[in-house]
N, C-alpha and C positions, 0 to 999 in steps of 0.2 A: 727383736732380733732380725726379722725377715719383712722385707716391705711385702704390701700389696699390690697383688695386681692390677697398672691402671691403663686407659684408655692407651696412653702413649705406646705403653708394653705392649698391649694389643695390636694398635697400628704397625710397630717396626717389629716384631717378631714375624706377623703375617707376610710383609714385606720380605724378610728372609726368606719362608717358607716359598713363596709365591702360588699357592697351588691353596681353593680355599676343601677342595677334598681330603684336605692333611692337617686341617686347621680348626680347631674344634674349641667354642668358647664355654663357660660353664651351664648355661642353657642348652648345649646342644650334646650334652657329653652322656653316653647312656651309661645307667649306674651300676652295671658290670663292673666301670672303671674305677668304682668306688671304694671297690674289696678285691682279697684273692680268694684261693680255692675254698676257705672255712669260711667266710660270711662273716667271722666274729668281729672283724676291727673295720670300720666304714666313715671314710672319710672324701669328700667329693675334692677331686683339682679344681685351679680353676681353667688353667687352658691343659688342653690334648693336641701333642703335635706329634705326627706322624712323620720322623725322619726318615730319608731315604738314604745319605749319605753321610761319611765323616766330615764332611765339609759343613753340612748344617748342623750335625750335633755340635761340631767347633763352636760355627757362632753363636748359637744359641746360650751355649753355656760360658762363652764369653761375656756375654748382653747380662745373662742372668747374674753371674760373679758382680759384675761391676755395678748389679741395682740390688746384691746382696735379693736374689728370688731363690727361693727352695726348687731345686728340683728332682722328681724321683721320676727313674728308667722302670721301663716296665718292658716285659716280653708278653708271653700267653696269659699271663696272671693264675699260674697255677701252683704260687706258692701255697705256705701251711701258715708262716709266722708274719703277717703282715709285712713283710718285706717290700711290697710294688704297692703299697698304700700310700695315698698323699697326706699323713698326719698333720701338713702344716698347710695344704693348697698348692696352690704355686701351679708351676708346669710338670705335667705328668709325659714327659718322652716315651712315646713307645718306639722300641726297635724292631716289630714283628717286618717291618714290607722292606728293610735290608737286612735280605732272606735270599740273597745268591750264593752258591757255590760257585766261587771265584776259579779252583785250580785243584787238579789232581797231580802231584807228583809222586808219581813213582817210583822214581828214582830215590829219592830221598824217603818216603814212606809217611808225606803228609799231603791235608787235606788242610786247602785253606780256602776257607769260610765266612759270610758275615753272621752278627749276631742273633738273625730272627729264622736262621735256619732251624726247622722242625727236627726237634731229635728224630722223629721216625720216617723221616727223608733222608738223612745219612746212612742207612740199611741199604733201600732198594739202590741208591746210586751205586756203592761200595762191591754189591754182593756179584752182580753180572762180572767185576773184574777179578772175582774170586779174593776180596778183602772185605775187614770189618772195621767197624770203632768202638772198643769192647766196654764201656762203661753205658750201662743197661739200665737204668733207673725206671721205675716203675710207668712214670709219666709220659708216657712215648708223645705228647702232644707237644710239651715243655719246646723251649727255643734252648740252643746251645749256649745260647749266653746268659740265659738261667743257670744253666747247669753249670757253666763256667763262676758265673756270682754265687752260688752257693755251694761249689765243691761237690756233687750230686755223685752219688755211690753207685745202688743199683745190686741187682742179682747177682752179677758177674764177679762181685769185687773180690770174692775171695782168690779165684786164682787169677783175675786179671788186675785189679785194686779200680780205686777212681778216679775221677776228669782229672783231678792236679796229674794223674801219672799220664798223662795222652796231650797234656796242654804243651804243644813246644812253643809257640809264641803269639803274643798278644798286640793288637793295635788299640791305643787307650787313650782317651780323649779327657785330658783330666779339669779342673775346675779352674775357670780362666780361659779355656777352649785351647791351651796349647796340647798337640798330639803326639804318643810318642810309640815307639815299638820297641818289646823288648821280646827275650828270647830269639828265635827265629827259626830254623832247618834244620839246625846245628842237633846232634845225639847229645852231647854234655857240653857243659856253660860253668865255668867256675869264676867268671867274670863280674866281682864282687856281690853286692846284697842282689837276692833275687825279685826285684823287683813285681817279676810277673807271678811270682807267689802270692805275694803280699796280694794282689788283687783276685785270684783265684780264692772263692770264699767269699769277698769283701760287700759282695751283694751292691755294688752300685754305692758304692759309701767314699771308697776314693777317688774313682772315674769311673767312664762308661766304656766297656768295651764293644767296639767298633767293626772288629775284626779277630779273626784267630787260625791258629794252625795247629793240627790236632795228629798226631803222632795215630795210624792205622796199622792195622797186621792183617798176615795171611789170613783168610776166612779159613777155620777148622771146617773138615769136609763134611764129618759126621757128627753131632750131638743127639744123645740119646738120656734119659730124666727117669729116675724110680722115685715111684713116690711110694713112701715108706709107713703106714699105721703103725701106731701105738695105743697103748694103754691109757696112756696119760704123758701130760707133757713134759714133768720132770724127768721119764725115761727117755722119752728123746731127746731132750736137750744133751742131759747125758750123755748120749751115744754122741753128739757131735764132735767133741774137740778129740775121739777116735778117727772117726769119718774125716775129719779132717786132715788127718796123720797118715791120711791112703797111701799106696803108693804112687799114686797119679793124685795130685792136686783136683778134687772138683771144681767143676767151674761156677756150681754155685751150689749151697744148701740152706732149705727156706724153712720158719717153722709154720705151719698154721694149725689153729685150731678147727675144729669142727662148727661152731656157731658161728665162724666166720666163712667158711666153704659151702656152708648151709644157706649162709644172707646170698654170697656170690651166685650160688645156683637158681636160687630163685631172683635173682637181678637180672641173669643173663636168659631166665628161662631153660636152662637144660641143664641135664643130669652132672654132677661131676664123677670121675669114675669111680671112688669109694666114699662113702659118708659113715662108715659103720663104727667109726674109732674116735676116740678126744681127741686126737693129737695126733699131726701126720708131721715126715720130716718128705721134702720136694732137691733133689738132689738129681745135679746132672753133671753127665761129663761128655768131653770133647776131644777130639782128636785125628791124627790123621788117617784113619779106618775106623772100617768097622769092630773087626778083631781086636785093635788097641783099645777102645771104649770098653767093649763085652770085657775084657779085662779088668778093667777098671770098674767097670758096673759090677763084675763079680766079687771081686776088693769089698767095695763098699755095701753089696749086699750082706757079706758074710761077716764085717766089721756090728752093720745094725743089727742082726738076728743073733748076734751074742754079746748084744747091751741088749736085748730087750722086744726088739723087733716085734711085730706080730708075722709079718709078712714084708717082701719085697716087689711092687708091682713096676713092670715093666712098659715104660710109653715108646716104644719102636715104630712107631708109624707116624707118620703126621697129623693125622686126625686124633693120636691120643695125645700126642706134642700137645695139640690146640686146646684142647679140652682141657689138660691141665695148667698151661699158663697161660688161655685165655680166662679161665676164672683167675686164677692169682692177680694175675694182672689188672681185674676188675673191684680188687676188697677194698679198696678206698671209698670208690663209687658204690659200692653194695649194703657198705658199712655207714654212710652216709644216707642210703635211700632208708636205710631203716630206722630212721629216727630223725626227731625233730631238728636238733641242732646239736654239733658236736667240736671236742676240742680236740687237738693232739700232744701225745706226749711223744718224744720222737731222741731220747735213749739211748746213749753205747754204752754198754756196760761189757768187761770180760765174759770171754765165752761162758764159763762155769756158772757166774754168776745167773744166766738168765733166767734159769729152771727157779731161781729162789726169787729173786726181784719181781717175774709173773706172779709168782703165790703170793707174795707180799701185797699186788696189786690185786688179787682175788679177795684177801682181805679189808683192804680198804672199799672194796666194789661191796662186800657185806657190811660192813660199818658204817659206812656213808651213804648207803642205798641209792648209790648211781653204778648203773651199769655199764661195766667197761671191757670192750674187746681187744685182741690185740693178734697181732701176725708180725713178721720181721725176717733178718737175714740171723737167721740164726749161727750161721759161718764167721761173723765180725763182731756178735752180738750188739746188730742194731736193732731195736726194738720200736714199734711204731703200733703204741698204745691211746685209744680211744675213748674219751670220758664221752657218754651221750646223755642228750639233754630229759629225750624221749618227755614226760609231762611235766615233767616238774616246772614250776612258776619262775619268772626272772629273778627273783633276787635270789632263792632258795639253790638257783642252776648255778647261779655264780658263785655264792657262799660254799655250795659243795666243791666246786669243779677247784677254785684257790687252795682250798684244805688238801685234796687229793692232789693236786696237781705239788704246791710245798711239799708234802709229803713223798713222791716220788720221786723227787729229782733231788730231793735230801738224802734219800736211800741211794740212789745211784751216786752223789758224790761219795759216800759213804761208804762206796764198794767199788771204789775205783773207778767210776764212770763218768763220761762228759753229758754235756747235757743235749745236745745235738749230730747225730751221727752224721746225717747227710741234707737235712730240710734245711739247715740254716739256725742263724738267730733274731734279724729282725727287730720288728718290736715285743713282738711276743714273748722271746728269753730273754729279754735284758736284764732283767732282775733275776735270774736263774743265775744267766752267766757271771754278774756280778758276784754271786753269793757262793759261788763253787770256784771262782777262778782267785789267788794272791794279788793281793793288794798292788803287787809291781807288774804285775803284768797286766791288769786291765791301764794302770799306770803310761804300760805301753803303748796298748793298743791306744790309747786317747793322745796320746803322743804321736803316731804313726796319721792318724785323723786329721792332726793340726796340720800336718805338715804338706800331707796334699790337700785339703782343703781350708784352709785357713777362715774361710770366712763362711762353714759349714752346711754351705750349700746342698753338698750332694747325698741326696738319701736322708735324710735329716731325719734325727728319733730313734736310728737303727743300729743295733749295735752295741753301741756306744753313745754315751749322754753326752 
């Protein structure tokens, strides 16, 4: 299907490139480049090139189209579902070092950007002119063009939603190296099929995006966060789709458990502020006072204490801010140091549903003797479930982790749910998504694939077969 890399490719790509600090052949490639954030799927490229401009990912994927070479874009590599893996070799594109902020308009209320910008450099640039970009995803390390290829959610999303709602428009570099921009400044566009939709998600499978412009808001002056005990997690859950009924929209509500707040504190080395309960609900709100929030905090304290509450604790200072989502923000990495090797299950299911789909998943965690943790947005019911390998032998980790893992995402379609909230799909769900989505619509998506790439070059294995 896909030639090999040969000496020729070598000579005239380099040529392009001109720069041998950007040009990396498969002996020189360090094996970071070989996986993303879970370690599970490892496949080596064979060149790494470090674009700096639209111009060179043009040609490159012009060269590549026309000798039929695989190519896969890569940012930080902090996907979950093998996504920035080279399954077939080829050229592995990173876009981390076209990582300018091109433009602040104010006027209009975007920020246009290239793709290897750090999510967590658009904060401090934003904040001094008293603005945000309110899609929050856990991975503050992540490049915005990650989070643009895989639709990337975040804490925020309940009253703000995610990246598709902040994308106004895209520069896209599709297969064949011809470039195109769609969207743009504009507040609404009914100017037929949305093409920058279609690539929003698409994870580097139609083109690579080059460039973007991202839809910014006033920065809320005040945010204030209760973190909420319970009993158990089925009474919090519970209480949420009340909480969520407040009368100020939160700006976010998270659930976690206790053995997950536990791994975090001991990852981070310090105390988190409560550890006494199974089940806490993480709940903040925003606004423009103080008064307006204590409002609203009072709403929603007085909603949990009668579903169930134990208590309602208040983080008003910045150092209890910190404390409580600099651990949340840490349960990936925490939930990861504490065991040998781990998968993810990564779950939207209806709100209601999540308090039973956990238990179902406690079940399976007793029956299959793998232990599994789990935290999420309990406001959209996205759920980000953990199978760990801890000792068990290879064949045994994989023979459990297939059983449990079917098993899950057969309950989630079962109750209404997709199989991916915000991580993407990758290599790793294809067979999920196959098996939960109609027959006509993966129909289509394979449709939509042919069409910008006709000769399958981009991202190849992901997806879509």
């Amino acid at each position: 299907m896909f030639n090999k890399i040969n000496q020729e490719d070598i000579d005239y790509l380099a040529d392009v490139i001109g720069d041998p600090r950007r040009f990396y052949t498969k002996d020189r490639i360090h094996e970071d480049y070989y996986h993303d954030e879970l370690d599970t799927l490892t496949s080596p490229p064979d060149l790494l090139i470090e674009a700096i401009s639209t111009a060179e990912v043009s040609a490159i994927l012009k060269y590549a189209d026309e000798r039929s070479l695989p190519v896969t874009p890569r940012g930080q590599g902090t996907g979950l579902v093998g996504g920035s893996v080279c399954l077939h070799g080829g050229i592995m594109l990173s876009l981390t070092k076209m990582n300018r902020i091109k433009e602040l308009d104010e006027d209009n209320g975007i920020l246009h950007l290239e793709p290897g910008v750090l999510l967590m450099e658009i904060a401090p640039y934003l904040e001094p002119k008293g603005l945000f970009y309110p899609p929050d995803p856990g991975e503050k390390s992540a490049t915005i063009g990650g989070n643009i290829s895989t639709n990337a959610g975040g804490m925020r999303a309940v009253k703000y939603g995610v990246t598709r709602d902040y994308v106004r428009g895209l520069e896209i570099v599709l297969a064949g190296g011809k470039v195109i921009h769609t969207g743009g400044s504009v507040a609404k566009n009914s100017s037929g099929y949305s093409i920058k939709d279609l690539i929003i998600g698409s994870e580097g499978t139609l083109g690579i995006i080059t460039g973007a412009s991202l839809r910014i808001l006033s920065l809320p002056p005040v945010t204030v966060s209760l973190l909420i005990p319970f009993e158990n997690l089925e009474t919090a859950i519970n209480a949420v789709p009340f909480i969520a009924r407040a009368k100020q929209i939160p700006t976010a509500i998270e659930f976690m458990q206790q053995e997950v707040i536990l791994a975090a504190a001991d990852y981070l080395g310090r105390q988190f502020p409560d550890t006494s309960s199974e089940a806490y609900l993480l709940v903040s709100c925003d606004g423009p006072d103080r008064n307006v929030v204590d409002m609203a905090l009072d709403d929603v304290a007085e909603i949990a204490l009668a579903h169930g509450a134990k208590d309602a604790l208040i983080s008003d200072t910045p150092e209890r801010q910190e404390a409580v989502w600099s651990a949340r923000g840490t349960f990936l990495e925490a939930i990861k140091a504490s065991t040998t090797e781990m998968d993810e299950c990564d779950v939207v299911v209806p709100r209601m549903e999540i308090a039973g789909f956990i238990r179902y998943c406690g079940e399976l965690e007793k029956k299959y003797g793998i232990r599994i943790m789990s935290f999420g947005h309990a406001g959209d019911g996205n759920l980000h479930l953990y199978a760990l390998r801890d000792n068990l032998d290879e064949a045994t980790w994989k023979k459990k982790l297939k059983t449990i893992f079917d098993l899950m995402y057969k309950r989630a379609d079962d109750i209404g749910g997709k199989v991916s909230g915000e991580h993407g799909i990758g290599f790793a769900k294809m067979e999920y998504l196959e098996n939960s989505e109609e027959t006509p619509i993966m129909a289509l998506l394979s449709g939509i694939k042919k069409v910008f790439d006709p000769k399958g070059i981009m991202n190849p294995g992901k997806i879509v077969r």
